[in-house]
PyMOL Python script that loads the backbone (N, CA, C, O; Angstrom):
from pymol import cmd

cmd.read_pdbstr("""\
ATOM      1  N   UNK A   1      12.336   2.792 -20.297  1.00  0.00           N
ATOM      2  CA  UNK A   1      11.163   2.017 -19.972  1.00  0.00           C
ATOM      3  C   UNK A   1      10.807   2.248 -18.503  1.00  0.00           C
ATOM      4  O   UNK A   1      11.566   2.272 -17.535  1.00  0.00           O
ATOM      5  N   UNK A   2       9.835   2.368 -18.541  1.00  0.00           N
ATOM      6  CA  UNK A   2       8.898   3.201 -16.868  1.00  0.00           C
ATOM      7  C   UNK A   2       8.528   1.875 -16.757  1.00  0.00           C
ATOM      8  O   UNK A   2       7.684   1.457 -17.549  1.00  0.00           O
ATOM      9  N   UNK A   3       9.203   0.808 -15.563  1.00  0.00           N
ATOM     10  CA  UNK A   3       8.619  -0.221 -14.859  1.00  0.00           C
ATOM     11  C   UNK A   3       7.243  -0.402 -13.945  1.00  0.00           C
ATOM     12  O   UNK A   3       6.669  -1.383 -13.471  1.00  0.00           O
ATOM     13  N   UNK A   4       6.878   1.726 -13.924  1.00  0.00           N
ATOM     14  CA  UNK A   4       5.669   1.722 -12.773  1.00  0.00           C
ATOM     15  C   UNK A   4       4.434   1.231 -13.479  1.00  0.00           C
ATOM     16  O   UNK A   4       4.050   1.578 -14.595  1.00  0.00           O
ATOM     17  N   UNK A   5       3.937   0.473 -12.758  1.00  0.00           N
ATOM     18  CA  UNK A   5       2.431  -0.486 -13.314  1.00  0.00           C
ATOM     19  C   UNK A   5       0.980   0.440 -12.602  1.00  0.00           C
ATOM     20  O   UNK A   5       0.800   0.200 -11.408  1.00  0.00           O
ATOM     21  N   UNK A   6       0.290   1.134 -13.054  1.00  0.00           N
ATOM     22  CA  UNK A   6      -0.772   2.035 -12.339  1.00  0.00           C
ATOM     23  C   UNK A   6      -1.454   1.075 -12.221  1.00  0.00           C
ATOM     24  O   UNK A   6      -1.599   0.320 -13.183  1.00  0.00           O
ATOM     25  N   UNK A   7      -2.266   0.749 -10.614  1.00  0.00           N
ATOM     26  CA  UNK A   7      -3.500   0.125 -10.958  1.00  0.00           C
ATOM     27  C   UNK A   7      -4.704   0.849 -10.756  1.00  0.00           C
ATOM     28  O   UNK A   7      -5.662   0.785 -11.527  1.00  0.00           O
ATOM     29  N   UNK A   8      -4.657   1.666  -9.529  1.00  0.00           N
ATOM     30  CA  UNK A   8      -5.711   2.421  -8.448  1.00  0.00           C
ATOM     31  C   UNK A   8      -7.184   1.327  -8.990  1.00  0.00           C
ATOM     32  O   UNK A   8      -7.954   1.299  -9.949  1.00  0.00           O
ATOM     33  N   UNK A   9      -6.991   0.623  -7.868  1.00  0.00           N
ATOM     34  CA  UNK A   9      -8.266  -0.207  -7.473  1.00  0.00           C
ATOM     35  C   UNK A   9      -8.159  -0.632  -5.751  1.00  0.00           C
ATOM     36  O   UNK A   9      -7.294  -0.854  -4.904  1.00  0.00           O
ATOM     37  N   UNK A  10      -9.714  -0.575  -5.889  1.00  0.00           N
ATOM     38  CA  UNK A  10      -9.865  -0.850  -4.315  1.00  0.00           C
ATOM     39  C   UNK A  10      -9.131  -2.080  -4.156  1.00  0.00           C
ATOM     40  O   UNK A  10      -8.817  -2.875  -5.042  1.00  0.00           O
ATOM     41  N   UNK A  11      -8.819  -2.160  -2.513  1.00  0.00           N
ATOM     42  CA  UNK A  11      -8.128  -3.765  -2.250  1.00  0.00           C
ATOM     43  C   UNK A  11      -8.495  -3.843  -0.410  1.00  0.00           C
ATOM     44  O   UNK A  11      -8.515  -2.976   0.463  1.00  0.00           O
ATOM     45  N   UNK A  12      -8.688  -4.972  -0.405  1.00  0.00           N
ATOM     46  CA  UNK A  12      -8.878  -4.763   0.810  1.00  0.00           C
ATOM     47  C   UNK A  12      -7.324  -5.262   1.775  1.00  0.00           C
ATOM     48  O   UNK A  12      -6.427  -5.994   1.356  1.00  0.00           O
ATOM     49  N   UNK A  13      -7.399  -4.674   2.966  1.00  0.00           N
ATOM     50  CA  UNK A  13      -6.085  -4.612   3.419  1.00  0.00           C
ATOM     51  C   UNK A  13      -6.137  -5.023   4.834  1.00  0.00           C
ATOM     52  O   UNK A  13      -7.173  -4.626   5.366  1.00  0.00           O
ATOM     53  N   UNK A  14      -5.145  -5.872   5.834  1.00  0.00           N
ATOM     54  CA  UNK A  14      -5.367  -6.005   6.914  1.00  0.00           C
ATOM     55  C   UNK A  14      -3.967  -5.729   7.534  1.00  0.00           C
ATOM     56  O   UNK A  14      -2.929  -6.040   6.952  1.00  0.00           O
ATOM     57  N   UNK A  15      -4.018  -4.899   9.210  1.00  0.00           N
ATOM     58  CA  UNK A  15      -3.257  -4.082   9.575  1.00  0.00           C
ATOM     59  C   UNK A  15      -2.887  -4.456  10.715  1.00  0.00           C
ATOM     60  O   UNK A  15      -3.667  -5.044  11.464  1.00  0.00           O
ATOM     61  N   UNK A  16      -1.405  -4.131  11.114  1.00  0.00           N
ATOM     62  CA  UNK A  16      -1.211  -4.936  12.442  1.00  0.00           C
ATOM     63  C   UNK A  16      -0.378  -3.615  12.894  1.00  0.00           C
ATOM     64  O   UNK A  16       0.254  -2.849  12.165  1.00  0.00           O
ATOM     65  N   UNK A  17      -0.581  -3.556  14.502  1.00  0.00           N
ATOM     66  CA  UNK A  17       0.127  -2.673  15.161  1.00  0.00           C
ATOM     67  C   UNK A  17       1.555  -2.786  15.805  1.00  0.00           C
ATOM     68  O   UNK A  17       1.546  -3.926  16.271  1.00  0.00           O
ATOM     69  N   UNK A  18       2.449  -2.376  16.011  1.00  0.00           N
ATOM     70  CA  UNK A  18       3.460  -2.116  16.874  1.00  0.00           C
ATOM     71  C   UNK A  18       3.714  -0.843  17.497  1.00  0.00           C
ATOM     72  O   UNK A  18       3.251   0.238  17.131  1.00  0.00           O
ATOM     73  N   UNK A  19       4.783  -1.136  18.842  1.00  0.00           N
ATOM     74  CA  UNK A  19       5.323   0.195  19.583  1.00  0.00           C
ATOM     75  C   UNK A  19       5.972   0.820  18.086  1.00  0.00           C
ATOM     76  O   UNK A  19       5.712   1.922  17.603  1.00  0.00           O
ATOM     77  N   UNK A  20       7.076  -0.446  17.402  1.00  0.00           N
ATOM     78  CA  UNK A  20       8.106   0.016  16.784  1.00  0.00           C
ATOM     79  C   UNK A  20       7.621   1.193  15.942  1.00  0.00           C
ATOM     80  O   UNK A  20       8.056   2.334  16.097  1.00  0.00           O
ATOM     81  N   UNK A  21       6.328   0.718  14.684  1.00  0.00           N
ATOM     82  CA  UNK A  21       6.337   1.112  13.786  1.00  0.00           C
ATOM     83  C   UNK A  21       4.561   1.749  13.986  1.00  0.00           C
ATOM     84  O   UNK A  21       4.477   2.909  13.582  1.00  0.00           O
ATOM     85  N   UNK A  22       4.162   1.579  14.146  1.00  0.00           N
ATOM     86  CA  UNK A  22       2.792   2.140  14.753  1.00  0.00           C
ATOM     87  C   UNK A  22       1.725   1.110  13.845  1.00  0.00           C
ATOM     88  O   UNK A  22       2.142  -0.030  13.639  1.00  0.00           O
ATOM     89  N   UNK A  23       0.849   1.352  13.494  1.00  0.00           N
ATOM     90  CA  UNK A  23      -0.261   0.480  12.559  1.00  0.00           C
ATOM     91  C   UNK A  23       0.007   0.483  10.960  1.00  0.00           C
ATOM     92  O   UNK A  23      -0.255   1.519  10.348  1.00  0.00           O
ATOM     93  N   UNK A  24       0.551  -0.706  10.218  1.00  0.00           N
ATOM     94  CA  UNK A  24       0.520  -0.538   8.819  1.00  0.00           C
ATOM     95  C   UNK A  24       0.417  -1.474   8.651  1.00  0.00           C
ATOM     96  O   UNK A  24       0.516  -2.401   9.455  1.00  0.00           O
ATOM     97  N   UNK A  25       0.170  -1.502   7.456  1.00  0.00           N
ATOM     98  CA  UNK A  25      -0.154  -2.983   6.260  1.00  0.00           C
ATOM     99  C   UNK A  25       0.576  -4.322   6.300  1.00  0.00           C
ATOM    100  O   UNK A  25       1.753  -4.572   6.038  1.00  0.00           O
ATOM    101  N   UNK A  26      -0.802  -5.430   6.846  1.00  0.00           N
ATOM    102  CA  UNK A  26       0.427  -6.929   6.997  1.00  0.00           C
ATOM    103  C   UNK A  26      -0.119  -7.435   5.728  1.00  0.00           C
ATOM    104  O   UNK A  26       0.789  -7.759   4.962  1.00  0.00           O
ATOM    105  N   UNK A  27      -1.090  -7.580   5.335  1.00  0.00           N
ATOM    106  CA  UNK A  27      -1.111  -8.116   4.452  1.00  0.00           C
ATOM    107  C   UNK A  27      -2.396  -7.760   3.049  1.00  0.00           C
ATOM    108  O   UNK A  27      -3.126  -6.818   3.356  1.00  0.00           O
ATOM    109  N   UNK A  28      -2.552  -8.074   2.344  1.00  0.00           N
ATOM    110  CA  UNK A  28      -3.470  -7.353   1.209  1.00  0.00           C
ATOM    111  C   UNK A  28      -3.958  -8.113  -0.117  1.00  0.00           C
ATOM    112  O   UNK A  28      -3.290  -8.527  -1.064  1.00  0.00           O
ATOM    113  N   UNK A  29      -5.502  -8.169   0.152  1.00  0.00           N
ATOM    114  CA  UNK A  29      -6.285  -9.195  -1.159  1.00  0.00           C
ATOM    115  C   UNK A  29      -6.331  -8.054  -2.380  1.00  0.00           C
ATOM    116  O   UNK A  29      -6.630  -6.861  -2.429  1.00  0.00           O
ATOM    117  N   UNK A  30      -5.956  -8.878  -3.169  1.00  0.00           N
ATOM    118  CA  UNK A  30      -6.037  -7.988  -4.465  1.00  0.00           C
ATOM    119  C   UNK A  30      -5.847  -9.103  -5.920  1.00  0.00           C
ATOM    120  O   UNK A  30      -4.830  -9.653  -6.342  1.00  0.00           O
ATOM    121  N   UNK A  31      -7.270  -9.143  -6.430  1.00  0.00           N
ATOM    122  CA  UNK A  31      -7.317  -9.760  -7.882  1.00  0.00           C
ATOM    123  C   UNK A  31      -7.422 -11.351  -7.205  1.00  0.00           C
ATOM    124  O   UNK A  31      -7.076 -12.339  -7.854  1.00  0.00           O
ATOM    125  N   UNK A  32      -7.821 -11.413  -6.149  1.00  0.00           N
ATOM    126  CA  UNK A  32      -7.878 -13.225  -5.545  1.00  0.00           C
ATOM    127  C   UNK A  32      -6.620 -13.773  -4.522  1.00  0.00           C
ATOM    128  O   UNK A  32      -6.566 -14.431  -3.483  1.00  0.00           O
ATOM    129  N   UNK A  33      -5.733 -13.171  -5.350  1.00  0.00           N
ATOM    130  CA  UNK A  33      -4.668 -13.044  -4.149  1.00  0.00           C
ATOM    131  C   UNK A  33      -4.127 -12.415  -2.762  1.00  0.00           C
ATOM    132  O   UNK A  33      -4.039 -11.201  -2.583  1.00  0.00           O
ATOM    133  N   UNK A  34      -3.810 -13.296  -1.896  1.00  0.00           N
ATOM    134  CA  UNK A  34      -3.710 -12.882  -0.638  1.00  0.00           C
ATOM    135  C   UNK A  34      -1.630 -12.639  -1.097  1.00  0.00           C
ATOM    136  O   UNK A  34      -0.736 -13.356  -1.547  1.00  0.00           O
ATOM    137  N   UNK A  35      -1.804 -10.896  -0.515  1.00  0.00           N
ATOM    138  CA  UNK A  35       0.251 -10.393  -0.770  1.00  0.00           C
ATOM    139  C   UNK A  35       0.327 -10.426   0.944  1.00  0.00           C
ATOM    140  O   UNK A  35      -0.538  -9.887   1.634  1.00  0.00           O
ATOM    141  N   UNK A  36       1.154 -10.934   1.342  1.00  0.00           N
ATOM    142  CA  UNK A  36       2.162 -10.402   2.446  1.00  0.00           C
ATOM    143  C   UNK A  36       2.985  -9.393   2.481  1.00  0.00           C
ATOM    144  O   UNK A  36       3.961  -9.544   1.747  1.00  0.00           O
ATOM    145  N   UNK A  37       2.949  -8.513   3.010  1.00  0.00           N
ATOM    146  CA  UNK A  37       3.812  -7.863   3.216  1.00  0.00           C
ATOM    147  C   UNK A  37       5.095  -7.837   4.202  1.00  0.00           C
ATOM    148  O   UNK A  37       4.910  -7.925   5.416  1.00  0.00           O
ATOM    149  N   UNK A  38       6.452  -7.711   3.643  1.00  0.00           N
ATOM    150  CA  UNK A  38       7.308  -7.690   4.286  1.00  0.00           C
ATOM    151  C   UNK A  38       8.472  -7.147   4.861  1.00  0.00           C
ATOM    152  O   UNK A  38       9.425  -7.555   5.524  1.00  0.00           O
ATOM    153  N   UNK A  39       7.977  -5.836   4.267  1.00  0.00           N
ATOM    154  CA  UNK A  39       9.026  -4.294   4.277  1.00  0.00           C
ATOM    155  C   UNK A  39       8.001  -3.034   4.236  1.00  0.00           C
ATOM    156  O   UNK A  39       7.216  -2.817   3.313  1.00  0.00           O
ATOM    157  N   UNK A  40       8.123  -2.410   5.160  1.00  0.00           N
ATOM    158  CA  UNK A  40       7.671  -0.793   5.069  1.00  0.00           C
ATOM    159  C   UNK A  40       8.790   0.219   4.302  1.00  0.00           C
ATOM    160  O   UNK A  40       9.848   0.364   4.915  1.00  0.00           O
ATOM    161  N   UNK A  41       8.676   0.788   3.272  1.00  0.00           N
ATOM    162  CA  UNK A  41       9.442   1.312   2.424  1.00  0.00           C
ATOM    163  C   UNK A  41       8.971   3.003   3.164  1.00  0.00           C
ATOM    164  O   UNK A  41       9.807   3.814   3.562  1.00  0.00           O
ATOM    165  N   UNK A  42       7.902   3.153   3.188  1.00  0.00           N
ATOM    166  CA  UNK A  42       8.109   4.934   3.698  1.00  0.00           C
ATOM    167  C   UNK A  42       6.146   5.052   3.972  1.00  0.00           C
ATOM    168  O   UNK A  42       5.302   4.301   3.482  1.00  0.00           O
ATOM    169  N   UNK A  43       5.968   5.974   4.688  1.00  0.00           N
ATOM    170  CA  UNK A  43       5.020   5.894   4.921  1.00  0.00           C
ATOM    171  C   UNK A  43       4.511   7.646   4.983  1.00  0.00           C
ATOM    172  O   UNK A  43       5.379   8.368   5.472  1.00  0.00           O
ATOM    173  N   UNK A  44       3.671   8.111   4.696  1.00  0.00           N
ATOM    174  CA  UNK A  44       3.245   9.575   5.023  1.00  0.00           C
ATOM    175  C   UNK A  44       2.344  10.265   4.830  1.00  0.00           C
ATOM    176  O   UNK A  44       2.402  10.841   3.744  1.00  0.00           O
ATOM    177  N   UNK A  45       0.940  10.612   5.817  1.00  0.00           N
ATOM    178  CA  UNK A  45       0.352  11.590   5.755  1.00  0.00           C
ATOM    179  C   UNK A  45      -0.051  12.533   4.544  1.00  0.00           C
ATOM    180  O   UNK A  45       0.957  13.175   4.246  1.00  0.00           O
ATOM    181  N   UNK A  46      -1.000  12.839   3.815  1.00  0.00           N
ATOM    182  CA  UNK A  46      -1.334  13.780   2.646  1.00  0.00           C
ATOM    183  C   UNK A  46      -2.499  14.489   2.729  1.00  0.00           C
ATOM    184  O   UNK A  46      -3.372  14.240   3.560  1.00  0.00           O
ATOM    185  N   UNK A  47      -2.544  15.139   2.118  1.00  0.00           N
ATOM    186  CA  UNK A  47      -4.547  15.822   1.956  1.00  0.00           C
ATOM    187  C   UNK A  47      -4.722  15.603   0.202  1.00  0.00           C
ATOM    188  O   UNK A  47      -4.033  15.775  -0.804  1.00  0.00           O
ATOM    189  N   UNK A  48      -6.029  15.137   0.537  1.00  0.00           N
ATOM    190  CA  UNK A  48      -6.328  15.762  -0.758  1.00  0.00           C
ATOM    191  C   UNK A  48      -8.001  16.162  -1.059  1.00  0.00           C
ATOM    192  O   UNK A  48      -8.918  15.352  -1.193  1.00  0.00           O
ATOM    193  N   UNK A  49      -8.093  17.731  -1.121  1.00  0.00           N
ATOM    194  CA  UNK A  49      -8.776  18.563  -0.729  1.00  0.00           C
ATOM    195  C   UNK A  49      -8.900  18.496   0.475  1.00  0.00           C
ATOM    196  O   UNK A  49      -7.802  18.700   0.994  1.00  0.00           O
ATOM    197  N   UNK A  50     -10.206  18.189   1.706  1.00  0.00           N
ATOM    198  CA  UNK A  50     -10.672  17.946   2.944  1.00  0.00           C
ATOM    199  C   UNK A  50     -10.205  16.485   3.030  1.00  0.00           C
ATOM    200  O   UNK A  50     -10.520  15.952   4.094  1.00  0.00           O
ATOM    201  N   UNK A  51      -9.727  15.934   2.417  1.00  0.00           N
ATOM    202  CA  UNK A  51      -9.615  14.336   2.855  1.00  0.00           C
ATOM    203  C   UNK A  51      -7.994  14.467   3.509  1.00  0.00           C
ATOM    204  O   UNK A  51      -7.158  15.262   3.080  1.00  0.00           O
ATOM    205  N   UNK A  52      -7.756  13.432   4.718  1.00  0.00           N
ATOM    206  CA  UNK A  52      -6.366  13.314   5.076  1.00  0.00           C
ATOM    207  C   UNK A  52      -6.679  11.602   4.325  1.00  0.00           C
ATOM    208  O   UNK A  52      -7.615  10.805   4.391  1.00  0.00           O
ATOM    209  N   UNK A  53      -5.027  11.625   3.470  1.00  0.00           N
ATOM    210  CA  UNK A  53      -4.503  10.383   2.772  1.00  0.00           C
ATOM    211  C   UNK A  53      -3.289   9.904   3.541  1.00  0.00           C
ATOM    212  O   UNK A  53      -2.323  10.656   3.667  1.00  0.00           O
ATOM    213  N   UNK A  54      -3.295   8.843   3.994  1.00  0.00           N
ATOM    214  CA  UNK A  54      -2.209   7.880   4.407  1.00  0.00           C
ATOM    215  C   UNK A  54      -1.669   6.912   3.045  1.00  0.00           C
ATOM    216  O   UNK A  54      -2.148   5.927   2.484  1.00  0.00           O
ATOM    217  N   UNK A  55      -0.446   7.722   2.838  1.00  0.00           N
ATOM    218  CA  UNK A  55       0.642   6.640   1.691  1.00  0.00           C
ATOM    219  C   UNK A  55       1.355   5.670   2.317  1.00  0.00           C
ATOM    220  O   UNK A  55       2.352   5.919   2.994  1.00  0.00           O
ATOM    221  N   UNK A  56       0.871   4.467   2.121  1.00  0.00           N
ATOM    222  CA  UNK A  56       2.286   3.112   2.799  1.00  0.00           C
ATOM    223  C   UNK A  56       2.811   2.961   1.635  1.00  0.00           C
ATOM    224  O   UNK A  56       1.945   2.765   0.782  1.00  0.00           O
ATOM    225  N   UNK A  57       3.910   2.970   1.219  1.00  0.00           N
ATOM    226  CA  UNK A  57       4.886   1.814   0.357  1.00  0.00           C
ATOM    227  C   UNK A  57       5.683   0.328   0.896  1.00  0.00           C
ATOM    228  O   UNK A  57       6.678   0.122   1.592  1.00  0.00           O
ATOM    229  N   UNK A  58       4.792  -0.477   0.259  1.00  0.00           N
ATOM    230  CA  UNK A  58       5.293  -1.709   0.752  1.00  0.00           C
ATOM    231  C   UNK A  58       6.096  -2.459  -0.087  1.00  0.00           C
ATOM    232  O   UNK A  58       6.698  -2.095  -1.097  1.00  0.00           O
ATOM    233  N   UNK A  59       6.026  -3.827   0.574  1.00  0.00           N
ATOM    234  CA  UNK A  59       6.963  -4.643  -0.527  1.00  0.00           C
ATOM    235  C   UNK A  59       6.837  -6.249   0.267  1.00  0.00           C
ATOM    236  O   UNK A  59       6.691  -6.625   1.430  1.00  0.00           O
ATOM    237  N   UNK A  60       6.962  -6.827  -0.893  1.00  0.00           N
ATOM    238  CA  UNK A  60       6.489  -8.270  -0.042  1.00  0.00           C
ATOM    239  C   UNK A  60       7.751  -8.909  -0.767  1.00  0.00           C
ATOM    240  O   UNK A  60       7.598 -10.058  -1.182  1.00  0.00           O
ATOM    241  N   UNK A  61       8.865  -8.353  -0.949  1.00  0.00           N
ATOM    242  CA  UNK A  61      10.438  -9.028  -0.995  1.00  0.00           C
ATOM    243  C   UNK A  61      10.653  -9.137  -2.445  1.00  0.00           C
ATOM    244  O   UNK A  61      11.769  -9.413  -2.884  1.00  0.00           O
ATOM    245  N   UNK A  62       9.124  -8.832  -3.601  1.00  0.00           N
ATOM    246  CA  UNK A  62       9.846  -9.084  -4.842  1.00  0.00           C
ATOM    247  C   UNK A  62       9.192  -7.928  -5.470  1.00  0.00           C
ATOM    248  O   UNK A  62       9.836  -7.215  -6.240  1.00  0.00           O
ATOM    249  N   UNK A  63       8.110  -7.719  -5.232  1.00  0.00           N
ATOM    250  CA  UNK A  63       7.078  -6.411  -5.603  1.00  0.00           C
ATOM    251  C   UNK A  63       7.370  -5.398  -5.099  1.00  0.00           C
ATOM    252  O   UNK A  63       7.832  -5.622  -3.980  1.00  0.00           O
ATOM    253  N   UNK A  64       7.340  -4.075  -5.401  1.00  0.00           N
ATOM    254  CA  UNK A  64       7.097  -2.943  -4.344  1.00  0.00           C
ATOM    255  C   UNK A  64       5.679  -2.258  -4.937  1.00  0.00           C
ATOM    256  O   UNK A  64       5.518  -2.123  -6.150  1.00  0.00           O
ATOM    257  N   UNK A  65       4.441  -1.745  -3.731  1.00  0.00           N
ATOM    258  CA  UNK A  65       3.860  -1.504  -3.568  1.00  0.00           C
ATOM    259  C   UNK A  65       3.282  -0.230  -3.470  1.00  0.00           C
ATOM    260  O   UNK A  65       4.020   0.402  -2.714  1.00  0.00           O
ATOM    261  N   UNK A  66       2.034   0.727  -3.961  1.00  0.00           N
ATOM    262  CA  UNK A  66       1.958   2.149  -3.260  1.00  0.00           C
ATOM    263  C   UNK A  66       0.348   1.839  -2.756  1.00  0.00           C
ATOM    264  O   UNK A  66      -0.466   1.471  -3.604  1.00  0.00           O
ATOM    265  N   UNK A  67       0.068   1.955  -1.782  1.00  0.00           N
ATOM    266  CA  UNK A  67      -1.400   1.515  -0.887  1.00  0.00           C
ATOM    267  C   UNK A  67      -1.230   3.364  -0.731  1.00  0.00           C
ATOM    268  O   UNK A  67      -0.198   4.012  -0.561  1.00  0.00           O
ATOM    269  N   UNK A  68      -2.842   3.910  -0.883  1.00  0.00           N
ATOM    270  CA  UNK A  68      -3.406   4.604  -0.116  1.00  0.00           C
ATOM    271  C   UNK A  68      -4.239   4.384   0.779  1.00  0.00           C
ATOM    272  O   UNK A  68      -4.902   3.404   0.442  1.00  0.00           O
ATOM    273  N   UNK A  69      -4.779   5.048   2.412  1.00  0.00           N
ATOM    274  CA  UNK A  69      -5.499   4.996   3.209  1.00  0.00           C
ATOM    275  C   UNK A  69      -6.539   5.779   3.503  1.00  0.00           C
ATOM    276  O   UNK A  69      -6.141   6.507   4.413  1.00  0.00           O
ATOM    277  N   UNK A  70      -7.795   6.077   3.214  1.00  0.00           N
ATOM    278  CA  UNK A  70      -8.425   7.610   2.509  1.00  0.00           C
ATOM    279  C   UNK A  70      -9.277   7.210   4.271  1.00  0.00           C
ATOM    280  O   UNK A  70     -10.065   6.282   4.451  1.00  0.00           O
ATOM    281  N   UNK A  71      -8.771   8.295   5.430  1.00  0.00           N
ATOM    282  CA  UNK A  71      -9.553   8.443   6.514  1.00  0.00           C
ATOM    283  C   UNK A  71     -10.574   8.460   6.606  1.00  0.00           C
ATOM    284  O   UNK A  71     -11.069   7.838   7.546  1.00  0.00           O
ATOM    285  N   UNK A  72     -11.518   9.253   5.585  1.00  0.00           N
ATOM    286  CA  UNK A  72     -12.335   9.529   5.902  1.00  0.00           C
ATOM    287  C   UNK A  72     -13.436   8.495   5.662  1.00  0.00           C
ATOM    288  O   UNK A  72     -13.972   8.032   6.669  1.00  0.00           O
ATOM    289  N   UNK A  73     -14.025   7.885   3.926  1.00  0.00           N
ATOM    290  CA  UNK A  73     -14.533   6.860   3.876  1.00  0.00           C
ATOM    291  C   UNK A  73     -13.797   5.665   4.659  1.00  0.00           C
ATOM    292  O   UNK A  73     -14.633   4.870   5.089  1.00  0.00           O
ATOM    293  N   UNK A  74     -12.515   5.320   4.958  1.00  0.00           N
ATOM    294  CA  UNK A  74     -12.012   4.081   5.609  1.00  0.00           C
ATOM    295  C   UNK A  74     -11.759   2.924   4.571  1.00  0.00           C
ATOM    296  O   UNK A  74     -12.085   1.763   4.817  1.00  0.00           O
ATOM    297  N   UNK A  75     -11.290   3.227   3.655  1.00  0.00           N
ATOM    298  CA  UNK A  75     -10.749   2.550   2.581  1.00  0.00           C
ATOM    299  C   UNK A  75      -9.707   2.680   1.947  1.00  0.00           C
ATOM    300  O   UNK A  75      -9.123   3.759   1.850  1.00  0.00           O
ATOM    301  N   UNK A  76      -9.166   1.188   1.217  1.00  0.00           N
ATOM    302  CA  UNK A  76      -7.829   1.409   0.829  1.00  0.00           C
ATOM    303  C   UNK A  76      -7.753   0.908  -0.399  1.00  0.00           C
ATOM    304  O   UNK A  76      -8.260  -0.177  -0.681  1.00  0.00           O
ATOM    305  N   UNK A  77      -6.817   1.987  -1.645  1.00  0.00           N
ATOM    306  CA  UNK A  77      -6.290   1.592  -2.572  1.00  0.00           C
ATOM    307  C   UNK A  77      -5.154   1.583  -3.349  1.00  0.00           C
ATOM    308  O   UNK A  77      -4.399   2.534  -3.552  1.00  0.00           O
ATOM    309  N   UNK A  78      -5.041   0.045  -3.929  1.00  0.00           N
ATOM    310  CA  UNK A  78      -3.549  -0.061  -4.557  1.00  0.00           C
ATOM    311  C   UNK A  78      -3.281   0.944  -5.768  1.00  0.00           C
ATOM    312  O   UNK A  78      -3.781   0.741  -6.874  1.00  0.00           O
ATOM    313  N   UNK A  79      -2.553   1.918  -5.525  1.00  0.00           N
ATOM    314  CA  UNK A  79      -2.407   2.823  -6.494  1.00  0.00           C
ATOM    315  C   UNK A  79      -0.987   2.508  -7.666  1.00  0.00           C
ATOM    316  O   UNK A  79      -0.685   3.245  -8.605  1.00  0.00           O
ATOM    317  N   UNK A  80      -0.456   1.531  -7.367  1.00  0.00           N
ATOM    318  CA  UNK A  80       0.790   1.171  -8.359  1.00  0.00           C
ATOM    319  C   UNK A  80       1.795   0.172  -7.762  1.00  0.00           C
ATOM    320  O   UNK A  80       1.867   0.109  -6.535  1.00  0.00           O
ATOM    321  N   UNK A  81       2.464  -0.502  -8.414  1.00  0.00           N
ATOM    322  CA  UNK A  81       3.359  -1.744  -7.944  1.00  0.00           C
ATOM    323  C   UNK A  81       4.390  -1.456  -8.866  1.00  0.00           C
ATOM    324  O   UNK A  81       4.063  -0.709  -9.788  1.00  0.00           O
ATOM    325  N   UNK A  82       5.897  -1.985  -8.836  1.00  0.00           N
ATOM    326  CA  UNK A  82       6.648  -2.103  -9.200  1.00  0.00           C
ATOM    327  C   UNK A  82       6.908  -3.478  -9.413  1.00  0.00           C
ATOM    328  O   UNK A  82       7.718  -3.806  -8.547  1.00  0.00           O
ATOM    329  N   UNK A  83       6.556  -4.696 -10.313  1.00  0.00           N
ATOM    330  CA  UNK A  83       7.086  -5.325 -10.460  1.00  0.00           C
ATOM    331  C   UNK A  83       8.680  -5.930  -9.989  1.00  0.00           C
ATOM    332  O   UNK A  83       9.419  -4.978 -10.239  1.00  0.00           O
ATOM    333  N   UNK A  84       9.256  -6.689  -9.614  1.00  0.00           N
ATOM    334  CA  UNK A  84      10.573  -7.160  -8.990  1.00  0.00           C
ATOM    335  C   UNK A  84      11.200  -7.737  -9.880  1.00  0.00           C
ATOM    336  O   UNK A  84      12.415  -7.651 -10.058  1.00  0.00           O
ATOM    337  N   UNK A  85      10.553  -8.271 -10.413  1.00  0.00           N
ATOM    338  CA  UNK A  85      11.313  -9.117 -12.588  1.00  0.00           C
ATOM    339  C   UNK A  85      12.357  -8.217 -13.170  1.00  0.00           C
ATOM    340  O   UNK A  85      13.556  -8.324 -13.428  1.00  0.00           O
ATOM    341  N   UNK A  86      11.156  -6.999 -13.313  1.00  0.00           N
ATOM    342  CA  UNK A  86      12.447  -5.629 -14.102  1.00  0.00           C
ATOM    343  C   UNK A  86      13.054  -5.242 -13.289  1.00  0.00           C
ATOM    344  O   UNK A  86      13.680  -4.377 -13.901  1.00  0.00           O
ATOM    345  N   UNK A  87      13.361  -5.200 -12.401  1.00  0.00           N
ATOM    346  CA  UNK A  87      14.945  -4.558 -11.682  1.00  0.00           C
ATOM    347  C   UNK A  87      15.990  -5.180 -12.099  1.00  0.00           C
ATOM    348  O   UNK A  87      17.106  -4.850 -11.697  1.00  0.00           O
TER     349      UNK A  87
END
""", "prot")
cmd.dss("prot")
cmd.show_as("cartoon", "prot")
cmd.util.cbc("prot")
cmd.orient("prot")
């Protein structure tokens, strides 16, 4: 059983900076709900075609998260969650 849940829908996302970790995802509306985020799981740079894609994987302590960052329009979407139940 594949626990990964696809959603890819827009979400809107708000971002906080540090020295430590540079600018990523604090927190994120999606379906009415406001998620916190509370773990950066991996973060990295992509193309796809002319577009540069920013992947965050997050996690707000029970969910884990896959956010894309598409540079160019300036938008972000939740591309899949892991539920925290099935582990």
């Amino acid at each position: 059983m594949n626990p990964l849940e696809m959603i890819n829908e827009n979400v809107d996302v708000a971002m906080i900076f540090s020295r430590k970790t540079g600018a990523v995802p604090r927190k994120m509306s999606y379906r009415g709900r406001e998620i916190l985020f509370t773990r950066l799981g991996m973060r990295h740079p992509t193309r796809q075609g002319l577009r540069m894609i920013h992947v965050f994987d997050m996690s707000d302590g029970a969910n884990d998260y896959r956010l894309e960052f598409d540079a160019e329009n300036l938008s972000w979407k939740l591309i899949s969650m892991i539920p925290g139940d099935l582990l």
